[in-house]
C-alpha distance (Angstrom), angle and dihedral (degrees) to the residues before:
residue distance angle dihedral
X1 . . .
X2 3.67 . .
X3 3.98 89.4 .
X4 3.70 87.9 41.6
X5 3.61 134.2 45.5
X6 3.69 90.2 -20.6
X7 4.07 84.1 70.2
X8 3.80 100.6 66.3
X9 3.53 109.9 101.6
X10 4.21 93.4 -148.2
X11 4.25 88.4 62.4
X12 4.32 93.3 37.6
X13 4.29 81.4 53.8
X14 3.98 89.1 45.6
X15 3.98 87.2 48.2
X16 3.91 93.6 43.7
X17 3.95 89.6 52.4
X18 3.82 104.8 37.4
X19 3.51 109.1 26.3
X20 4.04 150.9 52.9
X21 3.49 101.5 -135.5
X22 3.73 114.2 -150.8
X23 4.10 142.1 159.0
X24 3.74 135.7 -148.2
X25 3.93 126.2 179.7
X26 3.75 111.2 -114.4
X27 3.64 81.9 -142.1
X28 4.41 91.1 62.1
X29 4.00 83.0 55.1
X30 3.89 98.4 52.4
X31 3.34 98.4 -114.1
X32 3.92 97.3 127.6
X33 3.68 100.6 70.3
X34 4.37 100.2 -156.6
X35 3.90 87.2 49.8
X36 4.03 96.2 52.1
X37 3.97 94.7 84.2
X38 3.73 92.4 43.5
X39 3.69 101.8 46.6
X40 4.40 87.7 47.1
X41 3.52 89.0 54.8
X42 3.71 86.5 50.1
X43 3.24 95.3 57.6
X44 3.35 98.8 35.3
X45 3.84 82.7 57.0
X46 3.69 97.6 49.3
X47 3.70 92.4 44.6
X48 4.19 88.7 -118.2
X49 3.48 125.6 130.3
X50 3.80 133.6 -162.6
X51 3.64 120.9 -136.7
X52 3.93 101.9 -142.7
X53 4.15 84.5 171.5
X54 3.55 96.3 67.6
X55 3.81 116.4 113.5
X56 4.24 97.5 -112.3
X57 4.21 85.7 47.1
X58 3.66 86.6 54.0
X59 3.55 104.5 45.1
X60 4.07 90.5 43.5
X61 4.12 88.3 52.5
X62 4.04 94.2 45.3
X63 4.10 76.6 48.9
X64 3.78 81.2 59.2
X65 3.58 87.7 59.3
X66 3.29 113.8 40.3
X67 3.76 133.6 78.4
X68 3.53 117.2 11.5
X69 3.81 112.7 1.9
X70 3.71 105.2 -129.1
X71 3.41 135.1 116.6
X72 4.12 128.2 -114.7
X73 3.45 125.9 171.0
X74 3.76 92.7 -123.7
X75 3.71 122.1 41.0
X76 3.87 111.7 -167.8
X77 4.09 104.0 -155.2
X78 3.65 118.2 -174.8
X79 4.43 101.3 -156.3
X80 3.77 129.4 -170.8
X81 3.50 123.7 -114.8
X82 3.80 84.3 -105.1
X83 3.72 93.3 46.7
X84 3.83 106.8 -100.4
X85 3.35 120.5 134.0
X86 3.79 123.2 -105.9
X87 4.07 106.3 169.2
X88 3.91 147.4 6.9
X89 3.80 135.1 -170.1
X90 3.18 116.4 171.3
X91 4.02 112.1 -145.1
X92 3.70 99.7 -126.1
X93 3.84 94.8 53.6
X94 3.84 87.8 47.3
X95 4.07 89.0 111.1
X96 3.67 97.7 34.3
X97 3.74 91.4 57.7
X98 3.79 94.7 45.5
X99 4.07 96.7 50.0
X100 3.80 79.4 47.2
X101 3.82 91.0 56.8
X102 3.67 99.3 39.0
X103 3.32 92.4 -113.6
X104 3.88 145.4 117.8
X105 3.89 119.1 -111.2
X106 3.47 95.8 -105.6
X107 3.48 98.0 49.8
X108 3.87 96.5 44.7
X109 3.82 94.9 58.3
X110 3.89 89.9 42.3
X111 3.91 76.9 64.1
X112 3.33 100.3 39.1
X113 3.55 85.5 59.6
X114 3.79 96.7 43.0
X115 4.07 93.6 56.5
X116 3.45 90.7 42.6
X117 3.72 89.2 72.1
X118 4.02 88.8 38.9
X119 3.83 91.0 65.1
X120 3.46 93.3 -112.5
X121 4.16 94.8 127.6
X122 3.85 100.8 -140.9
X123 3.38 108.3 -155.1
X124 3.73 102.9 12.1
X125 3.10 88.7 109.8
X126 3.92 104.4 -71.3
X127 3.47 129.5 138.4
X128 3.55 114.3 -154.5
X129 3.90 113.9 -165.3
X130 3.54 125.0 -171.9
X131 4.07 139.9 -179.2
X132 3.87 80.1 -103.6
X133 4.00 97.3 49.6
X134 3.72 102.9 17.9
X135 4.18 88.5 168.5
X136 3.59 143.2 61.9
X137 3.43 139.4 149.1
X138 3.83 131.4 -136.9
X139 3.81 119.9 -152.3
X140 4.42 107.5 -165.7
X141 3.13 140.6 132.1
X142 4.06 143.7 -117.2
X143 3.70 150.2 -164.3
X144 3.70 143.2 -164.7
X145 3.44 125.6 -103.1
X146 3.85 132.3 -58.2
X147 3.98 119.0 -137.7
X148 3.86 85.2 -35.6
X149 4.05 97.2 -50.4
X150 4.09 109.3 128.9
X151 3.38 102.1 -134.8
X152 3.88 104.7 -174.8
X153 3.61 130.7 -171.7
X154 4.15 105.3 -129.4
X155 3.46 126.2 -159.0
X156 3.89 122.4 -174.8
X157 3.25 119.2 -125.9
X158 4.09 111.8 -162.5
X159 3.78 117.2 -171.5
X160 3.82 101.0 153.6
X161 3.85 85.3 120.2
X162 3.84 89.1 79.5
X163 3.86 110.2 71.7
X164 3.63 99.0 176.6
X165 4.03 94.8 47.8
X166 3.19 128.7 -128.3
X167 4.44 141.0 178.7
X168 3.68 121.4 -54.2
X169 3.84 107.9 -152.3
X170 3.97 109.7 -174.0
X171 4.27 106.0 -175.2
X172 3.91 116.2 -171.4
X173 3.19 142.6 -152.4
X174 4.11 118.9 -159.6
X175 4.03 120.1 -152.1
X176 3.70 117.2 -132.8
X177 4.09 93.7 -100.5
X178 3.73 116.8 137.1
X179 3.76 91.0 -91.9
X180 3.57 141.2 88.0
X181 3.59 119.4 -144.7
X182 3.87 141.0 -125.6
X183 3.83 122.4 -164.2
X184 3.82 125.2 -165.1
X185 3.55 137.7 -171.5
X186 3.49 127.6 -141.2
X187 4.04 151.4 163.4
X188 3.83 108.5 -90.0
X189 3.51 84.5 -124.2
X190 4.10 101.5 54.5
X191 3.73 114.1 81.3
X192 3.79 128.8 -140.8
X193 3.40 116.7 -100.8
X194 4.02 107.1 -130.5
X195 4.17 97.0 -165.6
X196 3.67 103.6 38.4
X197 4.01 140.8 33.3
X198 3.62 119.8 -75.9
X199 4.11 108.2 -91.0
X200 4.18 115.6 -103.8
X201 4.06 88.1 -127.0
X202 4.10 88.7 51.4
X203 3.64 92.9 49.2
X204 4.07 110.7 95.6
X205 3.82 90.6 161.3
X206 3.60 155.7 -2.2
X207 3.69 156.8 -152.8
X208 3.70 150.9 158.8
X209 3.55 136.3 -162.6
X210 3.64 132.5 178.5
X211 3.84 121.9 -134.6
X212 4.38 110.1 -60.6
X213 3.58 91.3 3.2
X214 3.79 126.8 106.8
X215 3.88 136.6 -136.3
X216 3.68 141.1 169.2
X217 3.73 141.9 -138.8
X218 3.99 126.8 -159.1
X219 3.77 133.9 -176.9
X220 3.71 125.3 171.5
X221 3.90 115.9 -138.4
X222 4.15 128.5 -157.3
X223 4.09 87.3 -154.4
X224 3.37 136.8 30.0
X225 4.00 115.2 -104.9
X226 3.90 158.7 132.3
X227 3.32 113.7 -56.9
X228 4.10 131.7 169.0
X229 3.67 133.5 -141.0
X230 3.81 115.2 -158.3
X231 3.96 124.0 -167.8
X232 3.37 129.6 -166.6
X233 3.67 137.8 161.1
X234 3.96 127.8 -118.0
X235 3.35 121.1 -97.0
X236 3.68 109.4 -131.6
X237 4.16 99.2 142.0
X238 3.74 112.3 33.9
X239 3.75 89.9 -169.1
X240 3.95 98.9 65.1
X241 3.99 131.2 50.5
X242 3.94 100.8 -139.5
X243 4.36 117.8 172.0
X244 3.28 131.6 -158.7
X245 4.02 131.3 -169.9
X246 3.51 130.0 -123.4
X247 3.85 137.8 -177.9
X248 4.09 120.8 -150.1
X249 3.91 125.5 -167.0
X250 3.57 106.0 -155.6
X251 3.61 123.8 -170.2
X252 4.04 146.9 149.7
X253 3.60 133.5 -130.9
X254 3.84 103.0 -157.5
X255 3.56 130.6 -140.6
X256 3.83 118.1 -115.8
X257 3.89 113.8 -161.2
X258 4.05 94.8 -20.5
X259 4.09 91.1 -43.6
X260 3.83 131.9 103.5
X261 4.25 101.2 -102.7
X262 4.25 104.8 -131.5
């Protein structure tokens, strides 16, 4: 980082006037499983303790889990000044996400940075698709339910950028986990219920895939909006967890004047 995008003078002036820059070992927070033993006898040595309750600890270890679900060695949070989160990039997707974007390194994380204080959550799991950058994909993971609690993996789906509407088409790809998978679509501002099923008048779309296969959902829209996909897998044994992988390319083909745009 520091020989990276953390060299360009333009993003250290954009730190120095919006930001208080700070660092914690993931380590400190018990993420690294081998080093929890040693590090609480440390402390317990030393006579130090960590408070892993305080608001910042929190917010950094719901960063943890939230968004895509794998590791880096450097997590860069942006965090209210009440402690919510507003933005996550995980280091080793740094490239990745630019090349997605179009964009050089540099100038990705500047705006990473930049929508982070616009409320736009990068990397919380949005996808933000433009006329520009009408694609992504999302690589994450998913698993069935727990004791009867619906714990789905969300991604945002942000097409505000597309005034006139237009046809969200959302094609995945399942892994070859023990799980088959369920996708839903729903408003971005509808939340997922976690006991029961998902009401009929939520539900915009739909699909299921089993394990290594693929499937698709579409849904046209009049306006651009928020909108939520929610996976989850099926729950055939309600005795074991299992998880299963998936991959989704979601993209938009806008409307020009009333008509689809080819």
């Amino acid at each position: 980082m520091r020989a990276g995008v953390l060299s360009k003078s333009e993003i250290i002036e954009f730190l120095k006037k919006n930001f208080i820059s700070t660092w914690v070992p993931n380590c400190e927070l018990g993420r690294i499983h081998s080093l929890r033993e040693p590090i609480a006898k440390r402390r317990e040595r030393e006579g130090k303790n960590f408070d892993t309750t305080h608001p910042l600890a929190q917010a950094i270890i719901k960063g943890w889990k939230t968004g895509a679900k794998k590791g880096s060695p450097v997590d860069c949070f942006v965090i209210s000044p009440d402690f919510e989160l507003m933005g996550r990039q995980l280091v080793n997707d740094l490239r990745e996400d630019s090349e997605s974007r179009g964009l050089q390194t540099d100038a990705y994380y500047f705006t990473f940075l930049k929508e982070s204080l616009e409320g736009k959550q990068p990397g919380l799991g949005n996808i933000i698709l433009t006329s520009e950058h009408p694609s992504q994909k999302v690589l994450d993971t998913f698993r069935t339910p727990i004791c009867g609690h619906h714990d789905y993996t969300i991604v945002v789906i942000d097409t505000r950028a597309f005034e006139n509407g237009g046809t969200l088409t959302i094609d995945i790809e399942l892994g070859r986990g023990d799980s088959d998978g369920s996708f839903y679509l729903i408003n971005g501002d509808t939340e997922f219920p976690t006991i029961e099923g998902i009401p009929r008048e939520d539900l915009l779309a739909s699909a299921w895939s089993e394990s290594g296969e693929t499937g698709q959902i579409k849904h046209r829209f009049d306006q651009g909006q928020l909108f939520k996909l929610g996976v989850i897998g099926q729950d055939w044994d309600k005795e074991e967890v299992f998880v299963n992988a998936f991959q989704a390319r979601i993209s938009v083909e806008e409307n020009q004047n009333g008509n689809t745009k080819k």
